[in-house]
Residue frames as a rotation matrix with the C-alpha (Angstrom) as fourth column:
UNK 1
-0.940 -0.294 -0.173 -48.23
-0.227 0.160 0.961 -10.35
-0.255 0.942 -0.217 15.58
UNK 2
0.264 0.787 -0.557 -51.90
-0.944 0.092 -0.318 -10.03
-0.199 0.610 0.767 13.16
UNK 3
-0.088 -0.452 0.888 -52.14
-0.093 0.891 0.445 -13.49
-0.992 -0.043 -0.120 12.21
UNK 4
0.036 -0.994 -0.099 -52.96
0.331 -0.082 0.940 -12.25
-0.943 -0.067 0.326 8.35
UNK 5
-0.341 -0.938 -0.056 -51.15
0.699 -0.293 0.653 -10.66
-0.629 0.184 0.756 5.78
UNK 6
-0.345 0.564 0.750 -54.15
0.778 -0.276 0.565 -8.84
0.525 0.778 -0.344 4.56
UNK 7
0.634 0.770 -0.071 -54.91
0.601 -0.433 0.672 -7.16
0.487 -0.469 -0.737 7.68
UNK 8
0.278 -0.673 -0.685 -51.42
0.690 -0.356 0.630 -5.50
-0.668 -0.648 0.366 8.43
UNK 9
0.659 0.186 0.729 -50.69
0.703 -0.498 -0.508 -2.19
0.268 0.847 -0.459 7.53
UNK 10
0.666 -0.578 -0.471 -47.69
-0.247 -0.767 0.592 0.56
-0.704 -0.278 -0.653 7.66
UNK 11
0.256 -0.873 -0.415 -44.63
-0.967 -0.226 -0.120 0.07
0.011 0.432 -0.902 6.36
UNK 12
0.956 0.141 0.258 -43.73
-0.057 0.950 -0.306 -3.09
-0.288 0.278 0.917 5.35
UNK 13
0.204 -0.921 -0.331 -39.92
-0.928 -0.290 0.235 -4.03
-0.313 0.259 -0.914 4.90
UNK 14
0.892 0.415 -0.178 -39.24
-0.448 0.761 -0.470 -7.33
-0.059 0.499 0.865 2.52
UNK 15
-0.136 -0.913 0.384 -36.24
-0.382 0.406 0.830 -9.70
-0.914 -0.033 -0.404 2.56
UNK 16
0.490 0.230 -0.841 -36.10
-0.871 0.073 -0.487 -9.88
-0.050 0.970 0.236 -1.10
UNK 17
-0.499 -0.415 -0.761 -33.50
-0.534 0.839 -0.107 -12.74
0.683 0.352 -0.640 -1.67
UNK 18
-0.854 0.138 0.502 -35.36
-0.265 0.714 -0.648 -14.81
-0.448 -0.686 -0.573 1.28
UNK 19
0.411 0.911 0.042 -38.92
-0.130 0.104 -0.986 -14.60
-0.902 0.400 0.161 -0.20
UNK 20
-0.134 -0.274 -0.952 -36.98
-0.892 0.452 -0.005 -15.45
0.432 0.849 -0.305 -3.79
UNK 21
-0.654 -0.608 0.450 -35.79
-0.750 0.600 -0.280 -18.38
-0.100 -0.521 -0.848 -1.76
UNK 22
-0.703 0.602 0.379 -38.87
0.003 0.534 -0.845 -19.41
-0.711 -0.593 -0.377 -0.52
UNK 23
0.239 0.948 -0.208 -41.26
-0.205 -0.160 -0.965 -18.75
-0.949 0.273 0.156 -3.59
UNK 24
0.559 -0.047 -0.828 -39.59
-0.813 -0.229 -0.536 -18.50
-0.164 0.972 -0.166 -7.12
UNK 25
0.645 -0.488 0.588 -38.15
0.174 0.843 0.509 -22.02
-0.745 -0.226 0.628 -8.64
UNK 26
0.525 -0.531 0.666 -35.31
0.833 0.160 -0.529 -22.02
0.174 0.832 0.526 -10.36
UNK 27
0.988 -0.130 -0.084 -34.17
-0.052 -0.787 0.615 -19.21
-0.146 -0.603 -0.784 -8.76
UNK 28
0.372 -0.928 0.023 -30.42
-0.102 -0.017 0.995 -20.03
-0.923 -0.372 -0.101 -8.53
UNK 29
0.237 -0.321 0.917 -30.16
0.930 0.348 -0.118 -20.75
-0.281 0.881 0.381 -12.50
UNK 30
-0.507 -0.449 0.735 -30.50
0.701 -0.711 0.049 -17.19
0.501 0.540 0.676 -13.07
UNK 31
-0.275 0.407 -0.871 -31.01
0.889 -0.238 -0.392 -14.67
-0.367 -0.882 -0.297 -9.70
UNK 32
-0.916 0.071 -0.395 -30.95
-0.223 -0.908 0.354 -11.44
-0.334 0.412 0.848 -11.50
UNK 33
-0.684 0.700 -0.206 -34.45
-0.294 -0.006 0.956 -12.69
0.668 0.714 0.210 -13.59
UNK 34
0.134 0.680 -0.721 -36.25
0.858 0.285 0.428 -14.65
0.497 -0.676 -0.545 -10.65
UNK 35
-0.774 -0.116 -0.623 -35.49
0.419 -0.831 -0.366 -10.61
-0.475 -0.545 0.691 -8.68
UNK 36
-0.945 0.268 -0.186 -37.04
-0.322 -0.675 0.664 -9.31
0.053 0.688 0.724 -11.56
UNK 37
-0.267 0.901 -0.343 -40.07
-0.117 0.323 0.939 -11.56
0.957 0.291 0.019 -11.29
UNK 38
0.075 0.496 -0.865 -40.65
0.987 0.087 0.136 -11.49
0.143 -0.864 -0.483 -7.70
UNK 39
-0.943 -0.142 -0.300 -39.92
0.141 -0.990 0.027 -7.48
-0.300 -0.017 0.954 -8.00
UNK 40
-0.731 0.681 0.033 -42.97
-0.375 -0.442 0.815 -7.45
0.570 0.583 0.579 -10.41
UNK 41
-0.140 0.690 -0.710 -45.15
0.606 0.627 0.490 -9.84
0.783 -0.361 -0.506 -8.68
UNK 42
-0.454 -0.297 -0.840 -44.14
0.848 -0.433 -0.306 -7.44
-0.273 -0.851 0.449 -5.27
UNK 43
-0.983 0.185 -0.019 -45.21
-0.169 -0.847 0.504 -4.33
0.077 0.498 0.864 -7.50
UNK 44
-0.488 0.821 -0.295 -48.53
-0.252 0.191 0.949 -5.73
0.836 0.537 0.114 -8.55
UNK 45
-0.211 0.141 -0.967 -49.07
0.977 0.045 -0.206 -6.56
0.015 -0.989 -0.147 -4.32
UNK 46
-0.670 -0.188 -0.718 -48.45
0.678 -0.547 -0.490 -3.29
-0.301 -0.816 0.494 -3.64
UNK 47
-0.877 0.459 -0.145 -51.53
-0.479 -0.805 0.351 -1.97
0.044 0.377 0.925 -6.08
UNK 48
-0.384 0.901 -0.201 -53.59
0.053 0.239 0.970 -3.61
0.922 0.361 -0.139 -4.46
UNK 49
0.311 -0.107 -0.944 -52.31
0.945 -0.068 0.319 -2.78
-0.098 -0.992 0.080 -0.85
UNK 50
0.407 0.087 0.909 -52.34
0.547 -0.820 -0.167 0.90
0.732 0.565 -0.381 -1.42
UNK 51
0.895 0.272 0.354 -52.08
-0.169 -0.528 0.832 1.84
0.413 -0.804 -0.427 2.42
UNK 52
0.590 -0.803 -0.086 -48.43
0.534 0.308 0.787 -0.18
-0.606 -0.510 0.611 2.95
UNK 53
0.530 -0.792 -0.303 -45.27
-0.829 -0.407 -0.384 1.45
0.181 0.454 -0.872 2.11
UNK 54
0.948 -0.319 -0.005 -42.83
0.319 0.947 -0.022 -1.21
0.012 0.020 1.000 0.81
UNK 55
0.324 -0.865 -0.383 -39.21
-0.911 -0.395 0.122 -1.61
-0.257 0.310 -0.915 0.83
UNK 56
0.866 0.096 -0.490 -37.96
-0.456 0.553 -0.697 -4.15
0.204 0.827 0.523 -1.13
UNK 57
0.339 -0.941 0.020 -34.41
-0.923 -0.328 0.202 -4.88
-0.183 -0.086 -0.979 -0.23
UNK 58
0.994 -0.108 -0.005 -31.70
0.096 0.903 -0.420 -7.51
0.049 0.417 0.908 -2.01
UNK 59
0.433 -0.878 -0.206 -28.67
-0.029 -0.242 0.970 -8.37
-0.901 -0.414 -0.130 -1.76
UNK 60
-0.219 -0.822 0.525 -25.77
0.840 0.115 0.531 -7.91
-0.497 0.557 0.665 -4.31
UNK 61
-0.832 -0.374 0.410 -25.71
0.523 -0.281 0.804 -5.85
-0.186 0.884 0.429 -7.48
UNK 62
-0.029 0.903 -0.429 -28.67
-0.472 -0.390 -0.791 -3.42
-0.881 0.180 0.437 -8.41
UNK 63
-0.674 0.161 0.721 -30.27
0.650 0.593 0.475 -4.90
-0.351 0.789 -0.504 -11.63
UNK 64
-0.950 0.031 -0.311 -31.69
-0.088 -0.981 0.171 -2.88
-0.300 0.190 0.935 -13.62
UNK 65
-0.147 0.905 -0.398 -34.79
-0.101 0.387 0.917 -4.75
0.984 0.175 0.035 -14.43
UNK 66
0.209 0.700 -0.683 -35.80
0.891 0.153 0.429 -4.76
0.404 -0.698 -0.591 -11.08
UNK 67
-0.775 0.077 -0.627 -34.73
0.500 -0.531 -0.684 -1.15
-0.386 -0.844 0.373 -9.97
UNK 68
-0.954 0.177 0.240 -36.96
0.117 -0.521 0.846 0.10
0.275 0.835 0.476 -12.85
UNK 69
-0.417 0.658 -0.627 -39.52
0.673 0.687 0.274 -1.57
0.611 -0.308 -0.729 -11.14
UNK 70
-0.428 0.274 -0.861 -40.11
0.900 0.045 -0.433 1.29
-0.080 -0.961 -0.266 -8.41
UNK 71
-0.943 0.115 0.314 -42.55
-0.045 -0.974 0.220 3.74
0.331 0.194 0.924 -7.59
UNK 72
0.678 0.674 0.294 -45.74
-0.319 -0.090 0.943 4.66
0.662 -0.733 0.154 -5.82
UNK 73
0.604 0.152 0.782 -45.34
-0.771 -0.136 0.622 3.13
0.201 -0.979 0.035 -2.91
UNK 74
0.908 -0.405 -0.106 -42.56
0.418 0.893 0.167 0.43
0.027 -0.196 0.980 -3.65
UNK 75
0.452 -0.871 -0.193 -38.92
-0.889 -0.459 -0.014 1.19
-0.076 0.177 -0.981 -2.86
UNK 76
0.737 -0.657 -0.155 -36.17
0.656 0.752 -0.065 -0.94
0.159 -0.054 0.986 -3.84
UNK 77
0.402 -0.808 0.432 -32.84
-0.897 -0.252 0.362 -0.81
-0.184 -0.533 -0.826 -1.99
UNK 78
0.870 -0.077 -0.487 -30.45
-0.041 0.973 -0.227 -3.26
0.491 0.218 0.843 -2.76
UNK 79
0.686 -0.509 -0.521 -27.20
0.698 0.258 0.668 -3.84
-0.206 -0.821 0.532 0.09
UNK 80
0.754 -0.646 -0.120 -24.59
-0.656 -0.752 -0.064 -0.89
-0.049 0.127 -0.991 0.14
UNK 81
-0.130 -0.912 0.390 -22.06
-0.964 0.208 0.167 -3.47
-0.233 -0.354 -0.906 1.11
UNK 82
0.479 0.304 -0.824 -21.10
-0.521 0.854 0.012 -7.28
0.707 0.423 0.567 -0.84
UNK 83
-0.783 -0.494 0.379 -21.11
-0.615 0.522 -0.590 -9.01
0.094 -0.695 -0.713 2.43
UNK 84
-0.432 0.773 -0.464 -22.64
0.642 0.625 0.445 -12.03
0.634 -0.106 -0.766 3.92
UNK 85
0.214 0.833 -0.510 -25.79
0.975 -0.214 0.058 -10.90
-0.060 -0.510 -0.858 5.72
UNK 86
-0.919 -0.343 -0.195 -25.25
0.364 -0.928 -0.085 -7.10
-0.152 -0.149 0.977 4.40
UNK 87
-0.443 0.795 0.414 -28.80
-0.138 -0.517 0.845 -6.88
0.886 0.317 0.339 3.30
UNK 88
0.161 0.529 -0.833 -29.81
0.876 0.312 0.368 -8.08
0.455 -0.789 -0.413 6.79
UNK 89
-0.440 -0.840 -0.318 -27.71
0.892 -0.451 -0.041 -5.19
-0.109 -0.301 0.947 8.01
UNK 90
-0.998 0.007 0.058 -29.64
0.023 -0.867 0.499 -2.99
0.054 0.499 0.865 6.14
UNK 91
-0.027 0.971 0.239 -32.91
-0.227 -0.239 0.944 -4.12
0.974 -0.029 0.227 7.16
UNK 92
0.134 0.298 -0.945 -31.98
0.964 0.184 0.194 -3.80
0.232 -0.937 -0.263 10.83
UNK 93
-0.827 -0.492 -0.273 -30.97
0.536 -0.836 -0.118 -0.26
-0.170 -0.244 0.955 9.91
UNK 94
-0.707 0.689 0.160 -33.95
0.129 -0.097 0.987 0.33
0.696 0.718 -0.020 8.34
UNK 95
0.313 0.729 -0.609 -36.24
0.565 0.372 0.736 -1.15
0.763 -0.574 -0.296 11.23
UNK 96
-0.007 -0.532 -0.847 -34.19
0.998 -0.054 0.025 0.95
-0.060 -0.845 0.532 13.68
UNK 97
-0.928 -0.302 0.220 -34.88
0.373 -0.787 0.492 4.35
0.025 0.539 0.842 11.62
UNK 98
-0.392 0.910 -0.136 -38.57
-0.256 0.034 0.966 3.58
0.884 0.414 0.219 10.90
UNK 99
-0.657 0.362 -0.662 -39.73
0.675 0.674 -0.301 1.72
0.337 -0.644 -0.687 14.28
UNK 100
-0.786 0.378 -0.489 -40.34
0.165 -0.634 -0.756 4.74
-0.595 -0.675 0.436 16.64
UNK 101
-0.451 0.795 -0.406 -42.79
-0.841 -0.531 -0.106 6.55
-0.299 0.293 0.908 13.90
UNK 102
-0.153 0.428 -0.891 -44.14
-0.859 0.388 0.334 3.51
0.489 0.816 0.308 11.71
UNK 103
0.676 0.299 0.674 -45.90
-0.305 0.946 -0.113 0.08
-0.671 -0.130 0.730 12.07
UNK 104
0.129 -0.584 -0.802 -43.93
-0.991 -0.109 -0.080 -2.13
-0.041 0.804 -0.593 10.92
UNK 105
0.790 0.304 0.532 -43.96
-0.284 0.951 -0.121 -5.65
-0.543 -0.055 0.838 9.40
UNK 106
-0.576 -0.790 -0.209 -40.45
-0.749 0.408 0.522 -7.74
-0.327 0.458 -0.827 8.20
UNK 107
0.815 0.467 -0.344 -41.42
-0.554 0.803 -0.222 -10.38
0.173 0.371 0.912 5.56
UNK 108
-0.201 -0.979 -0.029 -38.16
-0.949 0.202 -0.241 -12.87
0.242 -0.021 -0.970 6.32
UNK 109
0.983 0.113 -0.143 -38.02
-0.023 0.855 0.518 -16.51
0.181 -0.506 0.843 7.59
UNK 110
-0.001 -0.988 0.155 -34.27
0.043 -0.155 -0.987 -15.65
0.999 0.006 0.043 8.39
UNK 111
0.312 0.059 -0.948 -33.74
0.634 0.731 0.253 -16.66
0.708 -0.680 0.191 11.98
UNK 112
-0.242 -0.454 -0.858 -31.02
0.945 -0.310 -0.102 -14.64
-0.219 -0.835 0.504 12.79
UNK 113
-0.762 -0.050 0.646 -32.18
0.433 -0.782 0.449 -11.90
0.482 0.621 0.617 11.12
UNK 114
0.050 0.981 0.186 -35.33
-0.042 -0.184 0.982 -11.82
0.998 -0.057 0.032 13.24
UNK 115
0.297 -0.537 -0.790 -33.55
0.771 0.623 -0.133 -12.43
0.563 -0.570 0.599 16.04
UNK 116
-0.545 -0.727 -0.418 -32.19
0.808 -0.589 -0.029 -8.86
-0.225 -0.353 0.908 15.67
UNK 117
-0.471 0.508 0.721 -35.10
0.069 -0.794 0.605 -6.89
0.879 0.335 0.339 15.68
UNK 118
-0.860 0.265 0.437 -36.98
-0.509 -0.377 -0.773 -5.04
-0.040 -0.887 0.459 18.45
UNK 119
-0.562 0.818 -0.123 -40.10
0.667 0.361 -0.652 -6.73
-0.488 -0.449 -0.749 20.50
UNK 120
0.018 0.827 -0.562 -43.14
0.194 -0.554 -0.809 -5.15
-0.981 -0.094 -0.171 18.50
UNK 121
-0.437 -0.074 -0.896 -41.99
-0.893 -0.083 0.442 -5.56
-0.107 0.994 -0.030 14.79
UNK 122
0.472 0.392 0.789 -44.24
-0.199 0.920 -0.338 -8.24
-0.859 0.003 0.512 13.20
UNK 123
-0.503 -0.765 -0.403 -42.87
-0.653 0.032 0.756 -10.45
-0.566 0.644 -0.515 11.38
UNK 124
0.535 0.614 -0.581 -44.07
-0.810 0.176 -0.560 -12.49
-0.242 0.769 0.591 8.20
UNK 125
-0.033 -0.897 0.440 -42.24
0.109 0.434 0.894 -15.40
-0.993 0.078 0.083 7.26
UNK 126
-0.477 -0.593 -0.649 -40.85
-0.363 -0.539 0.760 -15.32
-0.801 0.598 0.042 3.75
UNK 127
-0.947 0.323 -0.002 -42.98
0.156 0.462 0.873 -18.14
0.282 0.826 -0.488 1.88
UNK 128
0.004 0.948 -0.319 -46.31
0.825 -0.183 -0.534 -17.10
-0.565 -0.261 -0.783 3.66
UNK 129
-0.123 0.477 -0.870 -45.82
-0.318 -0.850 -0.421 -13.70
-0.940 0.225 0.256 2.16
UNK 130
-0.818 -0.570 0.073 -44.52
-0.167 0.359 0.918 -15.21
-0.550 0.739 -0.389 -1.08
UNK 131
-0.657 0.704 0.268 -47.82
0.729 0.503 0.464 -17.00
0.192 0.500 -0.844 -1.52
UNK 132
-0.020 0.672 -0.740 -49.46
0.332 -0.694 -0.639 -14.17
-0.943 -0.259 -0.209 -0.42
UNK 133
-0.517 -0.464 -0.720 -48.20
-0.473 -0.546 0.692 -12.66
-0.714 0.698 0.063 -4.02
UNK 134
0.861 0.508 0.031 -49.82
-0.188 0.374 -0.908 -15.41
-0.473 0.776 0.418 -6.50
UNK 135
0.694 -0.424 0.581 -47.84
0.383 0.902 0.201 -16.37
-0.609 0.083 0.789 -8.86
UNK 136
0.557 -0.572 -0.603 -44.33
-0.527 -0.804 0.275 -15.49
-0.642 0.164 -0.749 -9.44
């Protein structure tokens, strides 16, 4: 693990509701709008990190103010499936698709989630990247 978050590059895969968690207040009054503002805040990162490919990924509902949000080099992906830990799910499928060809960096502070990834993904915790963003 790079110790940081300026100097890592590939593919980049984001635990959106964790880094909400960890960065946006007020978050829980109204999740759909704090997505939307850590979506944009994630956007505006990623034009200025030209070289990472993002993936965004939340759980629940798409929202339409944050899928609107993608392009260049940001994907959003929000859980196929309304379970607990389905977006984890999806970003061990993810990491398990991508690994072999791509660097690759998980932003998360999810334990078990990090738990379940191969030796040689770095990982980020979730409020280090957060603040990495400025202000959401």
């Amino acid at each position: 693990m790079r110790d940081s978050v300026t100097n890592r590059t590939g593919t980049w895969i984001i635990d959106g509701n964790n880094v909400m968690g960890a960065v946006v207040r007020g978050w829980w009054n109204d999740p759909p709008a704090a997505a939307a503002r850590l979506t944009a805040a994630v956007a505006r990162w990623c034009i200025e990190h030209p070289d990472r490919d993002v993936i965004l990924l939340f759980d629940g509902r798409p929202h339409d103010a944050v899928a609107r949000q993608a392009g260049g080099n940001l994907r959003i992906e929000f859980a196929p499936r309304p379970k607990r830990d389905a977006a984890d799910d999806r970003i061990v499928e993810l990491v398990d698709e991508l690994f072999a060809d791509h660097e690759l960096t998980v932003a998360t502070s999810d334990r078990g989630l990090v738990a379940r990834l191969p030796p040689g993904v770095d990982v980020i915790g979730g409020g280090a990247f957060g603040r990495s963003l400025g202000r959401v």
